[in-house]
MOPAC internal coordinates of N, CA, C and O (Angstrom, degrees):
PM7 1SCF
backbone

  N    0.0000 0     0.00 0     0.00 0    0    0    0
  C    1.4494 1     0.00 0     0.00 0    1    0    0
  C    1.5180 1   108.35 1     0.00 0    2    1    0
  O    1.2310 1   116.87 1   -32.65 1    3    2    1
  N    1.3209 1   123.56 1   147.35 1    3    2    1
  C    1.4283 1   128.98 1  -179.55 1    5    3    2
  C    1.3528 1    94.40 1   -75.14 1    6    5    3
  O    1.2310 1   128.61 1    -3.88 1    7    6    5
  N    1.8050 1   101.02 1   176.12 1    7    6    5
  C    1.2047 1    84.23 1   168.13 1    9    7    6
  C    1.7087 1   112.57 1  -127.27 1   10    9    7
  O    1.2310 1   135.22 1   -30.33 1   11   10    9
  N    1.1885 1    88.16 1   149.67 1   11   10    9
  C    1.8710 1    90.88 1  -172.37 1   13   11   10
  C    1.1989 1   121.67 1   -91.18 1   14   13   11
  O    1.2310 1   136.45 1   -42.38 1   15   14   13
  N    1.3935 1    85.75 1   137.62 1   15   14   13
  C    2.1065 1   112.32 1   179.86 1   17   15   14
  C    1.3836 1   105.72 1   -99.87 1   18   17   15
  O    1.2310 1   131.00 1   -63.23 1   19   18   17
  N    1.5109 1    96.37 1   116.77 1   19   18   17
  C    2.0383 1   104.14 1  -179.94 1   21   19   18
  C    1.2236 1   105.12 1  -105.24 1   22   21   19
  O    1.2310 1   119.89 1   -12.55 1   23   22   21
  N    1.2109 1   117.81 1   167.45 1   23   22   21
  C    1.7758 1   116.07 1   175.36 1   25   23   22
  C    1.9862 1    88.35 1  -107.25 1   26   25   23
  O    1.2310 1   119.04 1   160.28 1   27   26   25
  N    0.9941 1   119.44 1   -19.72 1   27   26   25
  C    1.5771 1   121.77 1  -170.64 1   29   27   26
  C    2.1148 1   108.66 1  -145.85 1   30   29   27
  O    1.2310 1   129.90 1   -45.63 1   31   30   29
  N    1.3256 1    98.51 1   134.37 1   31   30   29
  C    1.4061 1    90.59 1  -171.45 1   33   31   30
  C    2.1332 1    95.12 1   -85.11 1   34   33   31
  O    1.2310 1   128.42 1    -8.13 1   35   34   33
  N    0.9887 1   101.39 1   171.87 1   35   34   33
  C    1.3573 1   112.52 1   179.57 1   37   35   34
  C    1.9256 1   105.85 1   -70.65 1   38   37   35
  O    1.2310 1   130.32 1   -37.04 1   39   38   37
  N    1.4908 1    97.70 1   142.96 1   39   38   37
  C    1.5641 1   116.84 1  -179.78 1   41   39   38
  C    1.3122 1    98.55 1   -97.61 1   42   41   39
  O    1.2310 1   112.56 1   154.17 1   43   42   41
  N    1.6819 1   131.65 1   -25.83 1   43   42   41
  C    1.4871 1   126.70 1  -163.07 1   45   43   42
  C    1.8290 1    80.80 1  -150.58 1   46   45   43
  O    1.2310 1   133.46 1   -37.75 1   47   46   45
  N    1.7189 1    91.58 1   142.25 1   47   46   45
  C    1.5521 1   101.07 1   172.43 1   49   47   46
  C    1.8742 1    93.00 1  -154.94 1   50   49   47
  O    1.2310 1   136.32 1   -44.95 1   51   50   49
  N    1.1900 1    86.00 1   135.05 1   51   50   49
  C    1.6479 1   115.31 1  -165.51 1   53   51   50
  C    2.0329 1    96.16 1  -106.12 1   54   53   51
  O    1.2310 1   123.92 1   -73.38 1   55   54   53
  N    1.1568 1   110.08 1   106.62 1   55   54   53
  C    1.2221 1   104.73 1  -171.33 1   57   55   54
  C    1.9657 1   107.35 1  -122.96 1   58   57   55
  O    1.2310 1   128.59 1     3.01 1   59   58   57
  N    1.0687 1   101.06 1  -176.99 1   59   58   57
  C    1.9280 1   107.90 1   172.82 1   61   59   58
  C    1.5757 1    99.76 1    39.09 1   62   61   59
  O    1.2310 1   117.65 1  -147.24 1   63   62   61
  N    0.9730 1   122.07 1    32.76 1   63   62   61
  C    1.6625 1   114.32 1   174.69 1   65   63   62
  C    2.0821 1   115.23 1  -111.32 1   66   65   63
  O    1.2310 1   129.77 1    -2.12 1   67   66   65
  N    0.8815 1    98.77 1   177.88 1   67   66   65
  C    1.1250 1    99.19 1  -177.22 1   69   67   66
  C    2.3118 1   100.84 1  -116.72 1   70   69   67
  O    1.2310 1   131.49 1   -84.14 1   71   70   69
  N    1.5002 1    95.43 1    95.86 1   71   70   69
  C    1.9138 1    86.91 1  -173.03 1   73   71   70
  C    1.2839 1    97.82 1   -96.81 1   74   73   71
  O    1.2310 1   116.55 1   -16.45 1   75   74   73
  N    1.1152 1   124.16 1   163.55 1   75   74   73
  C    1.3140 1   159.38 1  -171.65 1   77   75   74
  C    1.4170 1   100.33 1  -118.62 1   78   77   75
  O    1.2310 1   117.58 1   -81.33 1   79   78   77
  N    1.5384 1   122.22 1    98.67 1   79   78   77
  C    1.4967 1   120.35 1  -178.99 1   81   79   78
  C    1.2651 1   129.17 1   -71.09 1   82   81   79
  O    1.2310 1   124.25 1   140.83 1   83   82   81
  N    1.9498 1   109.44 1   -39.17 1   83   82   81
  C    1.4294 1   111.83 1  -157.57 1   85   83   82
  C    1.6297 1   117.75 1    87.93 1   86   85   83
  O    1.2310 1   120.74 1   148.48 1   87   86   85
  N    1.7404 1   116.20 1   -31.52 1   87   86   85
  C    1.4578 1   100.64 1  -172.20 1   89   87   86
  C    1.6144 1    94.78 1   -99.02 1   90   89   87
  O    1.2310 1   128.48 1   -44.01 1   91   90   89
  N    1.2983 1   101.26 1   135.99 1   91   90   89
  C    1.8388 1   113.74 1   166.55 1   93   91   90
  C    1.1750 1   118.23 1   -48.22 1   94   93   91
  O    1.2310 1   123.49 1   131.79 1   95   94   93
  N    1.4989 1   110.91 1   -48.21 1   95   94   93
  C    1.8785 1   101.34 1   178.75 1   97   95   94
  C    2.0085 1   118.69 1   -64.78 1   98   97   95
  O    1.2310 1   130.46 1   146.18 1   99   98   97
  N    1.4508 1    97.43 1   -33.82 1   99   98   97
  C    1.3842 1    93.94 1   157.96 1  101   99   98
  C    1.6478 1   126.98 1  -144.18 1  102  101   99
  O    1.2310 1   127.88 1   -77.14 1  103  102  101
  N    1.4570 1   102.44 1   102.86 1  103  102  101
  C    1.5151 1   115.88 1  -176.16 1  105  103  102
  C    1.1265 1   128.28 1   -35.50 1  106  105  103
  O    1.2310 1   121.54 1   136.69 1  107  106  105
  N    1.7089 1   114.67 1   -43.31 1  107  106  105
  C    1.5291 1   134.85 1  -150.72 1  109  107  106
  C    1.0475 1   118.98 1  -132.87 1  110  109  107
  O    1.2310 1   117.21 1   -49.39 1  111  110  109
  N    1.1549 1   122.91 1   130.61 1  111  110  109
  C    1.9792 1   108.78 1  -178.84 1  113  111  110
  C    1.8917 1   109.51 1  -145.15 1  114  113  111
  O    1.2310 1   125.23 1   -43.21 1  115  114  113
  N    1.0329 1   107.56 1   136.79 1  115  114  113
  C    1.9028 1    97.38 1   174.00 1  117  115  114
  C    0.8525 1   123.95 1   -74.79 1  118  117  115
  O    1.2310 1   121.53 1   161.76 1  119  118  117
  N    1.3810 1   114.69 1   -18.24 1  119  118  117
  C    1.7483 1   117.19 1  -159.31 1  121  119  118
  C    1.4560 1    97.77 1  -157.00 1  122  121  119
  O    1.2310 1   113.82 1   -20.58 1  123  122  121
  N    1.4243 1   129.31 1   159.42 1  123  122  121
  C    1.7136 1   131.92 1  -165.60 1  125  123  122
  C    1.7234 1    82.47 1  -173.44 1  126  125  123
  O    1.2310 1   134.09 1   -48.99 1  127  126  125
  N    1.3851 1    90.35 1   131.01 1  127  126  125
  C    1.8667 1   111.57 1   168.02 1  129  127  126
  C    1.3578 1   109.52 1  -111.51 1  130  129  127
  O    1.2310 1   127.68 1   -47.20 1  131  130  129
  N    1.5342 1   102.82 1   132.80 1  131  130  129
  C    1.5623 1   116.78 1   179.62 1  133  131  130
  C    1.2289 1   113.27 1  -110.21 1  134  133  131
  O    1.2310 1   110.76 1   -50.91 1  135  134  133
  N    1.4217 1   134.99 1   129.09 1  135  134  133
  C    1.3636 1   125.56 1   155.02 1  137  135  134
  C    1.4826 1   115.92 1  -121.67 1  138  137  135
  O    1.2310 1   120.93 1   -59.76 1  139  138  137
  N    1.3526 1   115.83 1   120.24 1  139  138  137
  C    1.4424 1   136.80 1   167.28 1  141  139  138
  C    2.1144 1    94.80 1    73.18 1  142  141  139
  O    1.2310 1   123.27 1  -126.61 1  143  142  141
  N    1.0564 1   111.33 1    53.39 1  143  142  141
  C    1.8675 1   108.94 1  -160.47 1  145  143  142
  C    1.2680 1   144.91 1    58.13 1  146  145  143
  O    1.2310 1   137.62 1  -159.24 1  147  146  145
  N    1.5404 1    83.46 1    20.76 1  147  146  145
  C    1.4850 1   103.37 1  -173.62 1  149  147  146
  C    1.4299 1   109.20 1  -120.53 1  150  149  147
  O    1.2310 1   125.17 1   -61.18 1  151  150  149
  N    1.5720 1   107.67 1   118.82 1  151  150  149
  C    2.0824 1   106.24 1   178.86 1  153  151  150
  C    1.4786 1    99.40 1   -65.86 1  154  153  151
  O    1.2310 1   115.64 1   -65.01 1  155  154  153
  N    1.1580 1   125.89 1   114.99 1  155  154  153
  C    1.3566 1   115.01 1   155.04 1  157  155  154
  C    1.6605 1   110.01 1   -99.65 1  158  157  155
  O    1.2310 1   109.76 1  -164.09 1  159  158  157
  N    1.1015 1   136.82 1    15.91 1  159  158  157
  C    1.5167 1   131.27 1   146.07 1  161  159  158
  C    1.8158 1   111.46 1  -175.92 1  162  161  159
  O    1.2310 1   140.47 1   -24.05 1  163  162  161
  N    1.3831 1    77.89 1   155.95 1  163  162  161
  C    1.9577 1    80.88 1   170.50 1  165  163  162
  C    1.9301 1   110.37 1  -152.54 1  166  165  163
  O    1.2310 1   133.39 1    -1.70 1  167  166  165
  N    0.8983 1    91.72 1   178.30 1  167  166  165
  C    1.7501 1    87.46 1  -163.19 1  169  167  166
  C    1.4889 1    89.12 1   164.59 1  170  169  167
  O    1.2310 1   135.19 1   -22.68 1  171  170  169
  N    1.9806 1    88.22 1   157.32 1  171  170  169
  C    1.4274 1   102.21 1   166.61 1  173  171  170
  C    1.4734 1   108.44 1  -119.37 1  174  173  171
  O    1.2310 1   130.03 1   -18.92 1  175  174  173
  N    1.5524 1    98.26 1   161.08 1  175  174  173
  C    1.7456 1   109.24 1   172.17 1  177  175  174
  C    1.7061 1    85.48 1   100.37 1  178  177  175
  O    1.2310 1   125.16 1    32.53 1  179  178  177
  N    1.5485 1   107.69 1  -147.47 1  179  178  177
  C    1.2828 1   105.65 1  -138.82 1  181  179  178
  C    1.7300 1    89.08 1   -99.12 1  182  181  179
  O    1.2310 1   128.44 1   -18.35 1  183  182  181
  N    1.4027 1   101.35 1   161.65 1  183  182  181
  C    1.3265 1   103.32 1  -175.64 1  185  183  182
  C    1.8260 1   133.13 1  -108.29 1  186  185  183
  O    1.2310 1   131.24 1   -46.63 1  187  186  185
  N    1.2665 1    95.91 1   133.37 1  187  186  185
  C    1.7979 1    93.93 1  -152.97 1  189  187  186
  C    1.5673 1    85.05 1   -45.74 1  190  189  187
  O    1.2310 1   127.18 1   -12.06 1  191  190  189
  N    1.6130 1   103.79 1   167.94 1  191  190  189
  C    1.4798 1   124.25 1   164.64 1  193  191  190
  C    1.2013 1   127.42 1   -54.36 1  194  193  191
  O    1.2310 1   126.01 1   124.54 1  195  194  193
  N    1.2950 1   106.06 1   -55.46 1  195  194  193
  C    2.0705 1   129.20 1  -178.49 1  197  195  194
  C    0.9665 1    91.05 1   -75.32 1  198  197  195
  O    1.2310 1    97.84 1  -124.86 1  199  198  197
  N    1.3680 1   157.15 1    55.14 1  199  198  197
  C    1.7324 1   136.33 1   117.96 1  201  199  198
  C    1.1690 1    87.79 1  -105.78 1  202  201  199
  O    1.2310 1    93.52 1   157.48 1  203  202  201
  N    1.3579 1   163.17 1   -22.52 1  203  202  201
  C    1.2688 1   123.57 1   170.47 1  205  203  202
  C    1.3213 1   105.20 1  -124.92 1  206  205  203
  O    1.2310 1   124.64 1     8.76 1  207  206  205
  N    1.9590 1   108.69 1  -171.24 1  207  206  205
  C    1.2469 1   116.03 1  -155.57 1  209  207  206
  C    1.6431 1    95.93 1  -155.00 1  210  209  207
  O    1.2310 1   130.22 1    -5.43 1  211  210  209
  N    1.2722 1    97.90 1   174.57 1  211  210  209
  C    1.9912 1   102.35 1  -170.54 1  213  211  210
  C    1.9511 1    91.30 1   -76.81 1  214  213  211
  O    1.2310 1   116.35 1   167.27 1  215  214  213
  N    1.1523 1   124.55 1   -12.73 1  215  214  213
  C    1.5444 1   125.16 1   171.34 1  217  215  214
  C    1.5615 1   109.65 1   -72.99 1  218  217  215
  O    1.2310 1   123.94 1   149.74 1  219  218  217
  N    1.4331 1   110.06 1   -30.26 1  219  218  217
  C    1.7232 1    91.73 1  -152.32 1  221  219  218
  C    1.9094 1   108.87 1   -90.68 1  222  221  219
  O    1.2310 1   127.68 1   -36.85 1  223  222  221
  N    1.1483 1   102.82 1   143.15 1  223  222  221
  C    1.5715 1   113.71 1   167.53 1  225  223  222
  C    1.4928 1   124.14 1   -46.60 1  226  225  223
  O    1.2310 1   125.30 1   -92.69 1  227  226  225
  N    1.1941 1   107.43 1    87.31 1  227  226  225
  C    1.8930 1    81.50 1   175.25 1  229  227  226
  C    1.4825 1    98.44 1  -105.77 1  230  229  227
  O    1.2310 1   136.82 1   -22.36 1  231  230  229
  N    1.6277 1    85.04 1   157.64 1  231  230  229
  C    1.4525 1   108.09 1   169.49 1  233  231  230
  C    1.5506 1   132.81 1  -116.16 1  234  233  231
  O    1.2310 1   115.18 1   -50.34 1  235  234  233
  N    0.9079 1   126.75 1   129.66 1  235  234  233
  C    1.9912 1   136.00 1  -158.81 1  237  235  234
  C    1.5735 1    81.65 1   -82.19 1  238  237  235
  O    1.2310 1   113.27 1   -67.77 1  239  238  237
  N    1.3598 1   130.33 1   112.23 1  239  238  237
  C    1.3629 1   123.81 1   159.53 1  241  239  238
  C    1.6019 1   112.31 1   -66.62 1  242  241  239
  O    1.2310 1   116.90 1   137.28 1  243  242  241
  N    0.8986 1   123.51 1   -42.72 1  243  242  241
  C    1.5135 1   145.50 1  -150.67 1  245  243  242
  C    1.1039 1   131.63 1    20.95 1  246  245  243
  O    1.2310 1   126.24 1  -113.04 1  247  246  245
  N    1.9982 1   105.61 1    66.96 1  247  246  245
  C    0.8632 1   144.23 1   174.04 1  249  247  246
  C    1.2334 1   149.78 1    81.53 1  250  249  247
  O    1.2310 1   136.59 1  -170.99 1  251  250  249
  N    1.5999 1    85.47 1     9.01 1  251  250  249
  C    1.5665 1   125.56 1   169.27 1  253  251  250
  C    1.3324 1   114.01 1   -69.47 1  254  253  251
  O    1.2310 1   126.26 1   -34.48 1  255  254  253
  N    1.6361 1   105.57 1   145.52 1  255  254  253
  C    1.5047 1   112.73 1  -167.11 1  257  255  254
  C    1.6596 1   119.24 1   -71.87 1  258  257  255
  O    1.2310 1   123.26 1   -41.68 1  259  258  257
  N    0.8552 1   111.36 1   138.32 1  259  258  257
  C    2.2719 1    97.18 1   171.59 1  261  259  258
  C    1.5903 1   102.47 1  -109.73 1  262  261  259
  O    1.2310 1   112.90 1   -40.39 1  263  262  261
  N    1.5312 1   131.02 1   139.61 1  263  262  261
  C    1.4412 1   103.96 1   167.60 1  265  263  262
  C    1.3919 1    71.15 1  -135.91 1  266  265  263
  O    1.2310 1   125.89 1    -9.31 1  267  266  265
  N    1.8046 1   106.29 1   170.69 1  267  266  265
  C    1.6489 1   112.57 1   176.68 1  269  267  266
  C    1.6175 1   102.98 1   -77.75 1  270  269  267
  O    1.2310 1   132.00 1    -7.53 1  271  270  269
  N    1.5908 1    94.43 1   172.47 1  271  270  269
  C    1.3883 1    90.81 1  -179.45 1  273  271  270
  C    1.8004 1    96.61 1   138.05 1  274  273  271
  O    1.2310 1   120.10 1   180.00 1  275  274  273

């Protein structure tokens, strides 16, 4: 995985789930970081450091699906 440059770390992070992206190059993701309703990243496997922070919410999906909408 590259590594990602945020201007803001995530307020809400949706993790251990199974998401449904919408983008073709990548279908599937475990985990997706939100800040203020905004995805600023998603990916699977382990999750870089700099999307979150000792502020942000995470949530244990446990293995439940997310799709947008």
């Amino acid at each position: 995985m590259k590594d990602l440059i945020l201007d803001y770390n995530a307020n809400l992070l949706f993790y251990n789930a199974n998401i449904i992206t919408m983008d073709h190059k990548t279908p599937r993701a475990s985990w997706v970081a939100i800040y203020d309703s905004v995805i600023l990243a998603f990916g699977s496997g382990r999750i870089p450091i700099n999307v979150f922070n000792g502020h942000t919410k995470m949530i244990d999906c446990q293995g439940m699906t997310l799709m947008p909408g």
